[in-house]
N, C-alpha and C positions, 0 to 999 in steps of 0.2 A: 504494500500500500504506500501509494505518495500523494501527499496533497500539498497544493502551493497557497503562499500568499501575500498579500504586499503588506508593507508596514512602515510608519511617519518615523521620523527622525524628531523628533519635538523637544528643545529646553534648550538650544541657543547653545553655550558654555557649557551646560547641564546636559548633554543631548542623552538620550533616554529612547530604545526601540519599541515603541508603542504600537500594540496589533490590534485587531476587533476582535473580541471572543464572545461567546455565546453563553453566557450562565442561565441553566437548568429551561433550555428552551427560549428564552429573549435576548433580544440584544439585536445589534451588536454594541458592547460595552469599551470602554476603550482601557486597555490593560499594559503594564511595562511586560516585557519581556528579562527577566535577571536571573541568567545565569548562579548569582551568587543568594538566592533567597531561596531557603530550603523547602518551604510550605507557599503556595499556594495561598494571596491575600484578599480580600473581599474588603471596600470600604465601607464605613459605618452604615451610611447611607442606604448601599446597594444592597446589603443583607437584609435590611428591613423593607425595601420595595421586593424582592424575593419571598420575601417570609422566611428567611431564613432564621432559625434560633439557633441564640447563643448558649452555648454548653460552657466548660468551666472557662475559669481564668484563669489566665496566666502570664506573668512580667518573662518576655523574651528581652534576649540584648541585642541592640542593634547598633552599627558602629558609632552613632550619636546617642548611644545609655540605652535606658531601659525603655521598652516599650508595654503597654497591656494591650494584654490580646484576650479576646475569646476563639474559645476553638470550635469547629462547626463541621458542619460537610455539605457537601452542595450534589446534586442528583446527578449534573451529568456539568460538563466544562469543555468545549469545542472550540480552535481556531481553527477555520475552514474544515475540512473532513479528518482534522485526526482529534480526538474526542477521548474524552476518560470520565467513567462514569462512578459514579459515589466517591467523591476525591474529599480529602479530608482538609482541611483550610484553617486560615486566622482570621478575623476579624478585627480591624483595627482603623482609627483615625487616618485616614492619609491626604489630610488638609495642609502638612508643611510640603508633602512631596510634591504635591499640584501646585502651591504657592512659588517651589523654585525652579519648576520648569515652564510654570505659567502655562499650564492644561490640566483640564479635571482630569484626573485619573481613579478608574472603577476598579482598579484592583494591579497586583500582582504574578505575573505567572511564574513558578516557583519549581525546585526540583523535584516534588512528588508528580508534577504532569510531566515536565520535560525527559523524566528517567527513562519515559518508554518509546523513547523514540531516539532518531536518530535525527538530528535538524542540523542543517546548512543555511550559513545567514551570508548573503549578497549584498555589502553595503553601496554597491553602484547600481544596482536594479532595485534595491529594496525592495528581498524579495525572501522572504523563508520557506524551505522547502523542509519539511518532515516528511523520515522513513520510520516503516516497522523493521524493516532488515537493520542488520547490522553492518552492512558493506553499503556505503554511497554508492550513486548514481557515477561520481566523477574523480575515485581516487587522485590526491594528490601529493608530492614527492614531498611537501611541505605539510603534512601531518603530522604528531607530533601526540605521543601516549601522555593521557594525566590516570592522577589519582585522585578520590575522594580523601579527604581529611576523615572523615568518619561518614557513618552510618547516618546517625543522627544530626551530623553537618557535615551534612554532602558539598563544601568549596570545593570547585575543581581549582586541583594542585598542577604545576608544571613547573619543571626545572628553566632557569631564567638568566642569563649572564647580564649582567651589568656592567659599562664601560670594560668590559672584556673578561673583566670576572666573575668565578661563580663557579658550580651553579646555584642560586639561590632559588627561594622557595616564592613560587609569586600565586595567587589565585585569577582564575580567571572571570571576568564578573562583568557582561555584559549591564548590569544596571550601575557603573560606575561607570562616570562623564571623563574622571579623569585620572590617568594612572598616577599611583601612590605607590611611595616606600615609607620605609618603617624608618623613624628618626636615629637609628643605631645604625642602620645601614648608612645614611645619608651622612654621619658622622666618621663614617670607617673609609667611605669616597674623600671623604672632605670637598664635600660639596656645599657650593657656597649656594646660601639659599637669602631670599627678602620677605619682606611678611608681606603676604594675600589674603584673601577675604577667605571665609569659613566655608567649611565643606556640608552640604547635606544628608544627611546620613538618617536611617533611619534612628528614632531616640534624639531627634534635636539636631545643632550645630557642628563641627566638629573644627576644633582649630587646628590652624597648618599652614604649612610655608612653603615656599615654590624655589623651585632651583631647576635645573636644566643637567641631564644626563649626556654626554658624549655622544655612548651607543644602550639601544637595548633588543636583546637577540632572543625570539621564543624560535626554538626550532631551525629551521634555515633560516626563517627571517628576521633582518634588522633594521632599526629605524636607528639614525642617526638623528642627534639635538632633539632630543625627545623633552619636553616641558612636562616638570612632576611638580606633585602636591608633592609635602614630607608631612609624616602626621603620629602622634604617637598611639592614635587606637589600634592600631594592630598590634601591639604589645597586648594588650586585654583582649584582642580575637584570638590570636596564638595560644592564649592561656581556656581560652574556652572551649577551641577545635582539639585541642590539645596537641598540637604538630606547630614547629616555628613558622610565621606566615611575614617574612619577609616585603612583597609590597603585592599590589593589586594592580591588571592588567585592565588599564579604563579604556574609553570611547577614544580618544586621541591619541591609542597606537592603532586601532582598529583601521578607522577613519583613511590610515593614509595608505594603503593597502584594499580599497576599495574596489578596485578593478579586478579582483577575484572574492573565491569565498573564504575567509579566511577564520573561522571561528566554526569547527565541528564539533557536536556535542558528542557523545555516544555513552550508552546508558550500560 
């Protein structure tokens, strides 16, 4: 099985791969696509036009603190023909994340949908394609094996050189605008960094500082003068995945490598 589909680029500085999904039969909704969000989110709003109830509570962390969530399940969850049905979910406020990309957004799609498939993202067609197979449509020489951090926080992991060294640990997280490292890293470069405006994260703000990388190399591929956040919450995500998580692969390595597909999931 493959089904295609297009998808908006939205939040400027913040960009953010926003798709249509279908929750429990309407829609279409408009939802982030993020690689790095383990569950599957519904906002406040959209569960109560659903009829969806709220089951227990619970304070997750997200790289801006804590968040409360309820937990729920939704009937059935669809973008374009590939669909999961009884998918289990959070419910939570997502009135900061529409404020910083300046678009309502009805939810997150997380990795208990994404697990079961196989999806190819086209950031020059803006185009997603999901498989049930485990072998794409279009091998290419530039793939590149990750791992989960865990079960329970599935970040996909991938070995990462920085200005030539390494490999360090970096996640991949199509819901982050902008790639980040970890302020120890950024210390052990001796890279010179300036103060920049606050990162969005879920849980609030998150502070951080911008400096400029050399080179950064996933697999075959490198982008020279890469512009990074430095930020110290991945000290606190490391200790929560429980594996060192070195920095986060955002929209602005993605972006420039647009003319292929360069971000394979595989479940």
């Amino acid at each position: 099985m493959q089904s295609q589909i297009k998808f908006n680029l939205v939040g400027k500085e913040q960009a953010l791969i926003l798709v249509p999904a279908f929750a429990n039969g309407q829609g279409p909704f408009d939802f982030v696509l993020d690689t790095g969000a383990g569950t599957t989110i519904l906002r406040s709003e959209l569960a109560e036009l659903l009829g969806i109830q709220a089951g227990e509570t619970k304070e997750a962390l997200g790289a801006g603190g804590k968040v409360k969530v309820f937990l729920s399940q939704i009937q059935s969850l669809a973008l374009s023909s590939a669909q999961q049905e009884n998918l289990s979910l959070a419910v939570t406020d997502l009135t900061e994340l529409s404020t910083a990309i300046n678009t309502k957004v009805d939810g997150i799609v997380g990795y208990n949908f994404l697990k079961y498939f196989c999806i190819e993202i086209d950031y020059e067609s803006r185009t997603l394609t999901f498989f049930r197979e485990k072998i794409l449509s279009t091998p290419s020489t530039g793939d590149i094996k990750f791992t989960l951090a865990h079960e329970s926080k599935p970040l996909i992991l991938v070995s990462t050189f920085v200005n030539d060294q390494g490999p360090y640990q970096f996640a991949v997280d199509t819901g982050a605008s902008s790639t980040v490292i970890a302020t120890e890293l950024a210390q052990q470069m001796s890279l010179q960094t300036v103060e920049a405006e606050a990162l969005t994260g879920a849980g609030g703000k998150i502070e951080a500082s911008s400096g400029q990388l050399e080179s950064l190399r996933l697999g075959e591929t490198t982008l020279h003068q890469v512009r990074v956040a430095v930020s110290s919450f991945l000290a606190n995500l490391s200790a929560v995945i429980g594996s060192p998580l070195d920095g986060v692969i955002g929209y602005n390595f993605y972006e420039s490598f647009a003319s292929r597909s360069i971000t394979r999931v595989r479940s």
